[in-house]
N, C-alpha and C positions, 0 to 999 in steps of 0.2 A: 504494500500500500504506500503509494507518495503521497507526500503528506509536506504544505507548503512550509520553510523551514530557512531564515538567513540570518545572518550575525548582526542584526543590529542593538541599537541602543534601551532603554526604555523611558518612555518618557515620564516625565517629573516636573509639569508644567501646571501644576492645576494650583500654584500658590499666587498668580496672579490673574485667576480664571476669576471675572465678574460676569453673569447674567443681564439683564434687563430687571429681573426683580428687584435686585439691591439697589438698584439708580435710585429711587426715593428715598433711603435711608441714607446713602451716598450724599445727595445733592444736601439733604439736613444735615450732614457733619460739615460739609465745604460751607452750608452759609455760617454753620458757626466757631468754624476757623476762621477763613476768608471776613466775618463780619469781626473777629476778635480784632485782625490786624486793622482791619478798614478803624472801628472806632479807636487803636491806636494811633493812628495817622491822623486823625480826625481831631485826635485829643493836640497832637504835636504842629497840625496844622492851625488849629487857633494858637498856641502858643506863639509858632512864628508871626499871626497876621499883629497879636498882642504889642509884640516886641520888635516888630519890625521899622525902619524909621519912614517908609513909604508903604502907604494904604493899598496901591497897587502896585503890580508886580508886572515891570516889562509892557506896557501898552497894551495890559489887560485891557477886556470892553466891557467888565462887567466886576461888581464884589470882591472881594476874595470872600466874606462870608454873607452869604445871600438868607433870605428870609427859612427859604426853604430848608435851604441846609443846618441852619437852626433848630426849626419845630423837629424835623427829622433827628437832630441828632441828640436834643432832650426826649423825645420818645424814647431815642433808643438808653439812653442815661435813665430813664426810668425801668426800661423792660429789666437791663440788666441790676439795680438795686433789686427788684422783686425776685429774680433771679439768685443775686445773693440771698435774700430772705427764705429761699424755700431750700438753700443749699442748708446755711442755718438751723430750721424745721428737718432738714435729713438728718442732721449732724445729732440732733435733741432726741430725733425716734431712734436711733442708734443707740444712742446710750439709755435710755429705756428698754429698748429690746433687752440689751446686755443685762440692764438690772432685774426685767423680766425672766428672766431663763430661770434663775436661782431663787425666786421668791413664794416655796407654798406650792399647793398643787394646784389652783388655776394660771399657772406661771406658763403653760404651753399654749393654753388657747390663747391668754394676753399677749403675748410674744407671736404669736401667726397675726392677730388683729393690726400689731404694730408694725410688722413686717409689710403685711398692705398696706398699710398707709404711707408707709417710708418707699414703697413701689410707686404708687402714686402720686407724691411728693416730687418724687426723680425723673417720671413721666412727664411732669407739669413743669419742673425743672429743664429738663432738656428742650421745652416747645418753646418755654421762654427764653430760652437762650440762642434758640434760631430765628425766633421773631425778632430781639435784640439785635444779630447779628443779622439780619435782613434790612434794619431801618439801620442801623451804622454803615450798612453797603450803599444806601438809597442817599445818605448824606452825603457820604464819602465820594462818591461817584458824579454826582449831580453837574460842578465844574465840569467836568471829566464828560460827559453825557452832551452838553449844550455846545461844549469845542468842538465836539466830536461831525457835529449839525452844519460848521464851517467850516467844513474840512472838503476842499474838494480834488478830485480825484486826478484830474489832470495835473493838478500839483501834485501832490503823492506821486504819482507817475515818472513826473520829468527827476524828480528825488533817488527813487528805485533808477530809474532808468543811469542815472548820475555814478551811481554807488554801483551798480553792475559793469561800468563802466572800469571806473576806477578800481577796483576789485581785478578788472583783466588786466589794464596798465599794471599792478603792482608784480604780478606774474608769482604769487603764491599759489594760485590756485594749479597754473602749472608747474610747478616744482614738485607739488605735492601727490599732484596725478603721474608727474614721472616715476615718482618714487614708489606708488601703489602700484602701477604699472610693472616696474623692475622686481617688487616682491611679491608678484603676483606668480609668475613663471615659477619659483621654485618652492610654491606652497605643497606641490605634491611630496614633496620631501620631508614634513611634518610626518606623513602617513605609512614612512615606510619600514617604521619599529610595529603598526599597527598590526593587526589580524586582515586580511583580503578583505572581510565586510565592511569592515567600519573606515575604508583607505575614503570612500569618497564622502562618508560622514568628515572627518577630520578637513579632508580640502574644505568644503562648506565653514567649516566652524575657522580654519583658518582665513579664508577670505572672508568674512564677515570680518572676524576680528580686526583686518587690518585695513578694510573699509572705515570700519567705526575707528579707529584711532587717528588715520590719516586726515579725516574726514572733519573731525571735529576738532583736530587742531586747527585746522583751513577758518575754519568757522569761527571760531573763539579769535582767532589774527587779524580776521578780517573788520568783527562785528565790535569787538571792544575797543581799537585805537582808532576809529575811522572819528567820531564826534571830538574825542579832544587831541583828534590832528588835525582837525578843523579849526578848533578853537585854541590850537598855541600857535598855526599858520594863520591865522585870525581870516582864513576864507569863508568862515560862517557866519561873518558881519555882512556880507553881498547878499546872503541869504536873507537874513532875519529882521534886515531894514525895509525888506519888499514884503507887499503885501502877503507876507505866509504867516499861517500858524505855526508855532515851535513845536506842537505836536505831528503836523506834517510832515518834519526833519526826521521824527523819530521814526514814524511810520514807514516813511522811505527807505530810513535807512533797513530800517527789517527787512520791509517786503522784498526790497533788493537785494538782500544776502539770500534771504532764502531763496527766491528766486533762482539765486545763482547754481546756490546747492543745490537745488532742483534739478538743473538741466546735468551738472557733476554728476550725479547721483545716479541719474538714469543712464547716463550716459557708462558709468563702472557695473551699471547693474546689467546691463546688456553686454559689456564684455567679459565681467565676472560669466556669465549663465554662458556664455560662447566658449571660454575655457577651461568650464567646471563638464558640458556637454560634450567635448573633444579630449578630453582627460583621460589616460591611460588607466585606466580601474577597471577591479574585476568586475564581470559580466554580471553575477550575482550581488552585488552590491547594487549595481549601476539598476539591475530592473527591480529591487527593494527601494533603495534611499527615492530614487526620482520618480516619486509619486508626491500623489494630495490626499490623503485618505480623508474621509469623514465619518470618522466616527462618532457611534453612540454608547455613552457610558451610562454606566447605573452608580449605584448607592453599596458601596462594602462593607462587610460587617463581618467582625469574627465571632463565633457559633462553639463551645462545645455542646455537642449531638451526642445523644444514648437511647438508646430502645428498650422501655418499659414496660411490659404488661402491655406488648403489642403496638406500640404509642412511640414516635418518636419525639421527644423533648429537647428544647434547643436553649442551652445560657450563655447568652453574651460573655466574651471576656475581649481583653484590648490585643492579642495578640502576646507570641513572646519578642520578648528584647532579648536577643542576642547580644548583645557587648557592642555589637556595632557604633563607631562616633555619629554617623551619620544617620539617624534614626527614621528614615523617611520613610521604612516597610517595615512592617510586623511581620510576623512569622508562625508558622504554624506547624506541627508535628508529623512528622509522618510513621507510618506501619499501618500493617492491617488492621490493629488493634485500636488505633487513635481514632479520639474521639475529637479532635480540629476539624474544623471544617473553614472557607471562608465562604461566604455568601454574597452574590454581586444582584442587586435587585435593579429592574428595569420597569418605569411608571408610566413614560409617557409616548400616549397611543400614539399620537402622531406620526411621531418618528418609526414605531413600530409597525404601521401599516406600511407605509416604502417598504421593508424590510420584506413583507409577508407576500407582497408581490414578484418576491425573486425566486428564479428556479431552488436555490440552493444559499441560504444565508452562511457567508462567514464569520466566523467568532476569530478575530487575534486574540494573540494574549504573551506575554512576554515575562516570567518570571526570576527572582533570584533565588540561589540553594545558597545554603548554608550547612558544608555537611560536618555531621559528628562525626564519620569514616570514612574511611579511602573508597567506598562500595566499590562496585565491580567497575574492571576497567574497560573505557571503551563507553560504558553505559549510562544514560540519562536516568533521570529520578523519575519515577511513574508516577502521574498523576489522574487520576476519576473524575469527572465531569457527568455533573446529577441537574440536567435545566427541566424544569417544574413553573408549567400555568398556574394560573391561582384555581381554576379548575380542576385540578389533577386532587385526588382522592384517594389517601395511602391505604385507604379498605379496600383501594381494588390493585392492590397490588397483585394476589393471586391470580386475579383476571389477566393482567398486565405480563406476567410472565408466561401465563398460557396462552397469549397472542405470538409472542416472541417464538416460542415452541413450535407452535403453530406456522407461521409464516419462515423462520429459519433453521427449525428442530432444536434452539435452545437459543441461549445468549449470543449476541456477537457484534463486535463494531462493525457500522453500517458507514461508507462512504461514497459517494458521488464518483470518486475519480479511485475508487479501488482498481489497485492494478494486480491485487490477486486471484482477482476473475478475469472473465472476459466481458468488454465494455458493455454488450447487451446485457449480463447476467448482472453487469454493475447497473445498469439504470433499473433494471427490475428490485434489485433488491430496496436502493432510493426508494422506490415509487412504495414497497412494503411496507417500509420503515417511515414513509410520511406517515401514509396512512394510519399507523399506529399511533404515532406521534400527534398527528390531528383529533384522534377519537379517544387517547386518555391525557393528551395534557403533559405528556413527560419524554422524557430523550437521551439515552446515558449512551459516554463513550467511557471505557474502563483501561484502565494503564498504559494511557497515554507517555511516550517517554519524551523529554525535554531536558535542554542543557539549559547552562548558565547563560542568563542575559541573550537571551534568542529569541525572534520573535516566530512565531507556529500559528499556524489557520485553521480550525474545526469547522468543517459544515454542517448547519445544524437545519433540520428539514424545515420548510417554509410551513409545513401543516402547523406546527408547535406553536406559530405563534399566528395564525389564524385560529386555533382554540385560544389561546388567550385573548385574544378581541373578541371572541362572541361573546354574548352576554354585556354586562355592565355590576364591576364588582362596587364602584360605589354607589350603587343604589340603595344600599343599608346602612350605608356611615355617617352620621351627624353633619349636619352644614359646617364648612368651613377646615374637616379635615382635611391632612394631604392625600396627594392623589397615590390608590392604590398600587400594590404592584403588578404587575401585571405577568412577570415570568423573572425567573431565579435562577441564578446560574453558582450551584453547590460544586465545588472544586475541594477535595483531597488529596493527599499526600500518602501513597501507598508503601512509598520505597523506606525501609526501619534506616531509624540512626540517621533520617536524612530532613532538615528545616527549610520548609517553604517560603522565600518571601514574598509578599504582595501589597499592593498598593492600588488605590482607587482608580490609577489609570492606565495601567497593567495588563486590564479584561475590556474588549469593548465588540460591540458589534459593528461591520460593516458595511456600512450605508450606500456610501458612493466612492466616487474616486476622482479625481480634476486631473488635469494637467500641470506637470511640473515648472513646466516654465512660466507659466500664469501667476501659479504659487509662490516662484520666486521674487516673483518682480512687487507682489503682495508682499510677501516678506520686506522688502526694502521698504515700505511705508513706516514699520517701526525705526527704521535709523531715519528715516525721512523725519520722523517725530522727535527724536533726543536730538537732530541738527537745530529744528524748529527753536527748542527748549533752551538749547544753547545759545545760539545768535539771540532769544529773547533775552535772557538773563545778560548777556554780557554789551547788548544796547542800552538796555533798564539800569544797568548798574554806569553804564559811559556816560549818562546825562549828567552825570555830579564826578564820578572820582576821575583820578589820572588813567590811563591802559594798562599802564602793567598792575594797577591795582583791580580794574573791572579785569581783566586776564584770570587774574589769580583766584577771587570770588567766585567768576562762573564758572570757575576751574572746580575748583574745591567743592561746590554745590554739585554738579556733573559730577564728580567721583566719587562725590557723601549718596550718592543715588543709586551707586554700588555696592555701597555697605546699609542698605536701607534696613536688611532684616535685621544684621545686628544692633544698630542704632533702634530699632524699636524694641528689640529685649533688652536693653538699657535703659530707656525710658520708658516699658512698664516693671523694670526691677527682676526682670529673670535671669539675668547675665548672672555666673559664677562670679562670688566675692562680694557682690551687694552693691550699694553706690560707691562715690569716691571716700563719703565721710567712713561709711563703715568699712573698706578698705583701706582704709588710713588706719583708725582705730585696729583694724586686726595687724598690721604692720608693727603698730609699735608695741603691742600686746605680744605678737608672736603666736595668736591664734592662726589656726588651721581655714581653710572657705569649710571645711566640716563641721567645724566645733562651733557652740555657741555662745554668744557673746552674754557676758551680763549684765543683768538689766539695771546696770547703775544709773543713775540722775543723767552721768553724761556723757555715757553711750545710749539712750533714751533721747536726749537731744540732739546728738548727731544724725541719729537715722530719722528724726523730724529733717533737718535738714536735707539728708537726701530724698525724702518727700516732698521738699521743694525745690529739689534739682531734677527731680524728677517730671515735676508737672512744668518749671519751666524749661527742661531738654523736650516734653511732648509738645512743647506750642513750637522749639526750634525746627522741627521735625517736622513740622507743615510745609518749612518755607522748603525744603532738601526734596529734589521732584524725585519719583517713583521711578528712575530709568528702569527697573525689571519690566515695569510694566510693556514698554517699549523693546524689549528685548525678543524677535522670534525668530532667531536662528535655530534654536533646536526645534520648532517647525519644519524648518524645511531641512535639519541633519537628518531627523527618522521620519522624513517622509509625510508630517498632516500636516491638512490644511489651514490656513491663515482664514477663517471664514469670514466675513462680510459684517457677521455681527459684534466681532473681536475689534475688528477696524473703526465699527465705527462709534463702537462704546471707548475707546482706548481716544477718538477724535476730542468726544467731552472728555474725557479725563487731562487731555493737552490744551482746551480750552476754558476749564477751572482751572488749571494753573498759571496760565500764559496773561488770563484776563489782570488778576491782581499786581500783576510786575507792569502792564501797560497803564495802568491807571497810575502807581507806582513812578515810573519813566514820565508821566504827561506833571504830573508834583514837581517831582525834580527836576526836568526843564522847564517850568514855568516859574519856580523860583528863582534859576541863576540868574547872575547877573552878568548877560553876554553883551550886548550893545546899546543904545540908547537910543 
């Protein structure tokens, strides 16, 4: 039996996988970040209009503080007092709660009553503090909003137009294309310590990398010296004495960077894909990696399973932790006897109708071993595949193996493309093995064998999940549940002494398949994004400092967006060793990160303190952008697609962050003081 089978990678991308669902909870944290800093600039910006010795600023045509942006911004000065009062009101049921727990035996129902209302409190807490942060944006924006109205386009134009100009004249742009160019030819030489699969994985991951490096230094050269080489050649007084807004300058100056990098960009994408498509790799890699898959994944859970008084019983547990640093898969046991199971559940019909209309569904699936023993040489670890409708009925098991009897004289793996028959005896058996699988619901392949880190294809009869579409399993479930599942896909580990690993995106079904080249050229929209991020930040920051200081800022910001997960276990305090105070403290103590400290007065105040390095390292953490998010070269290394909905949830996420540095840049150039 051949059985689809090539070296590749697995993927491990679902840590910056957002849906469509989260957007509304999403856009509520951005208004109350984004409104936090607005009503700090807002706070900084009266301060300057206070203190300033000129009421306007540069041939304003209007306030600096207008009616509007007044009412607006004591709104929001009120929303946010209320807001401190119900943090207040949390902070009082808290300690209630606490003194509830211990007080008498009505101390658990008092303590659940005060728990709700300290829910509710944090409910009420959190809306007001986005309404808050919504009228601090409304203030804060308002200037920002009305320049925006006399802003026209043909100026913006000739601006970009100027700066794409000058950008060629400076001939960075070609040094830098020569240079990507000359490391491009011997990226295949990265691949050649590698295994034959992963040779054209690795060229990918290497031209990517050296796209994104060349790429964004160009960018950053470009986007951070151009305004204050302007303004120490004092060639931006020609500009800014003629009828233009000083927001125009800024605007040009982006839109013409990017711009630039745009046509760069496509232009390396198109010759990247020309000799990533001409590249010497093996054959087997080459019809693996250069796809688009689109898969369907489900929901993982690990299960131990036992059979009771005829009954099988299933208890959650988290998986084992092998010692592994890297803890991204759980693991699960194998032998005849283990009772590990993992479970991958699949909800949503949609997707599962395309599926039920194909001759023969594929199941990938790519797993890690972990062994206790050398097992046998030469051999994969077996693993059993148990997919189950919500239909299917373990009472009729007995019926279910007397069909199997019936139609093959006992058990046996059934496959589409067995090549232990002959091809007609293989379509007949298919067409048995639907039919079975359409009229109970269930579908088992048994000691399947697999290597380490490989990805493998099960076909699994299209009947199986045409019984799971009939009917409607939530017709019995209360309003407002999630949607049921619809089919399970139960995987063991048969081989002893041998640990399964898996991960929720491991197992998937699939759907369809794209073209590779398409996919690639998708792929480059995520560096198209961190170029974007870049030339904003290092234009936003050129309206006020010198270059090599906006240089070094968007520097720093772009590469703090490389360490984004660490920096967030830091600032919520999961990091080994604690904050700096309590790191300090264990220094000079000569405690262990194990042992624990004592709760004297002033190591008690210390770790207040890091409680407030903590909450102010999470508000610095807004401003440091997400480049993972932007990141899908291991898209196109193991082959899936960049889909449509990725791209264009990842646009808003470049457009919340891009917007506060533009309004940002429109402050700062409006304040300096360039010409009269």
């Amino acid at each position: 039996m051949t059985m689809f089978s090539t070296l590749v990678g697995v993927m491990e991308l679902d840590a910056h996988t957002v849906g469509w669902g989260a957007l509304p909870a999403l856009l509520k944290t951005w208004a109350q970040d984004a409104g936090g800093f607005a009503a700090l600039g807002l706070f900084f910006w009266v301060l300057y209009v206070m203190v300033s010795p000129a009421p306007a600023v540069a041939g304003s045509r209007q306030k600096m503080i207008s009616r509007f942006m007044a009412i607006t911004g004591g709104l929001a000065l009120i929303a946010y007092l209320v807001a401190l009062g119900l943090t207040i009101a949390i902070s009082l049921d808290g300690e209630r709660l606490a003194n509830e727990q211990g007080a008498g035996p009505q101390a658990g129902q008092a303590a659940v009553i005060v728990a709700r209302q300290a829910n509710k409190l944090d409910s009420y807490q959190d809306t007001m503090l986005a309404v808050a942060g919504v009228l601090a944006l409304i203030a804060f924006c308002e200037p920002f909003v009305l320049d925006l109205l006399r802003l026209r386009g043909r100026r913006v134009y000739a601006i970009a137009k100027l700066s794409f100009k000058e950008a060629i004249r400076r001939r960075v742009v070609w040094v830098f294309f020569v240079f990507l160019l000359i490391f491009m030819f011997p990226a295949t030489w990265f691949s050649l310590g590698s295994k034959p699969g992963d040779a054209l994985k690795t060229t990918i991951s290497v031209v990517s990398y050296a796209m994104t490096l060349l790429l964004t230094l160009t960018a950053l050269l470009l986007s951070a010296f151009s305004i204050p080489s302007d303004i120490r050649n004092q060639t931006i007084h020609t500009i800014v004495t003629k009828p233009v807004e000083r927001f125009e300058i800024v605007a040009g100056r982006f839109l013409g960077y990017v711009g630039l990098q745009t046509l760069v960009l496509f232009a390396l994408t198109a010759i990247s894909l020309v000799f990533i498509l001409t590249s010497n790799v093996d054959r087997a890699a080459r019809a693996e990696s250069m796809r688009a898959r689109v898969p369907v994944y489900g929901k993982l859970e690990y299960v131990r399973e036992r059979t009771e008084e005829q009954r099988v019983k299933q208890q959650a547990f988290e998986g084992i932790d092998v010692g592994r640093e890297y803890a991204y898969r759980k693991y699960i046991g194998g032998g005849r006897l283990s009772s590990h199971r993992a479970i991958w559940s699949f909800s949503k019909r949609g997707q599962l109708e395309n599926l039920a209309e194909m001759p023969a569904v594929p199941l990938e699936f790519a797993f890690d071993i972990y062994r206790m023993t050398k097992g046998l040489e030469n051999r994969g670890v077996e693993n059993s595949f148990d997919i189950t409708t919500w239909k299917w009925d373990p009472a009729r098991e007995a019926e279910y193996q007397k069909a199997l009897r019936t139609a093959f004289g006992g058990y046996r793996n059934v496959s589409p493309d067995d090549d232990q028959v002959d091809p007609e005896t293989a379509a007949r058996n298919w067409e048995k093995i639907n039919a079975i699988a359409e009229q109970f619901g269930r579908f088992e392949f048994k000691n399947y064998s697999v290597f380490d880190y490989q990805t493998y294809r099960l076909m699994v009869p299209p009947g199986l999940l045409k019984n799971a579409l009939e009917g409607d399993p939530a017709k019995d479930l209360p309003a407002g549940s999630p949607p049921p599942n619809l089919i399970q896909v139960k995987v063991k580990c048969e081989s002893e002494s041998q640990n399964l690993g898996l991960a929720p995106l491991d197992l998937y079904f699939l759907e369809s398949e794209g073209h590779f080249w398409i996919n690639f050229f998708r792929g480059a929209i995520g560096l198209w994004c961190r170029l974007t991020i870049v030339i904003g930040l290092a234009v936003a920051a050129s309206t006020y400092l010198a270059g090599v200081v906006s240089f070094l800022l968007a520097f720093c910001l772009f590469i703090g967006g490389s360490f984004r997960d660490f920096l967030e276990s830091l600032a919520a305090g999961n990091n080994v060793g604690g904050g700096p105070f309590e790191t300090f403290t264990r220094l000079v103590k000569g405690t262990t990160t194990a042992g624990e400290l004592d709760k004297t007065p002033t190591v008690t105040a210390l770790l207040r303190f890091d409680d407030a390095f903590r909450w102010g390292f999470r508000r610095l953490l807004n401003v440091i952008p997400d480049t993972g998010r932007f990141t899908w070269s291991k898209y196109l290394e193991q082959g899936f697609i960049v889909d449509f909905d990725k791209i264009a949830i990842s646009m808003i996420f470049l457009a919340g962050y891009m917007l506060p540095w533009l309004v940002l840049a429109y402050y700062l150039m409006r304040s300096r003081e360039i010409a009269a």
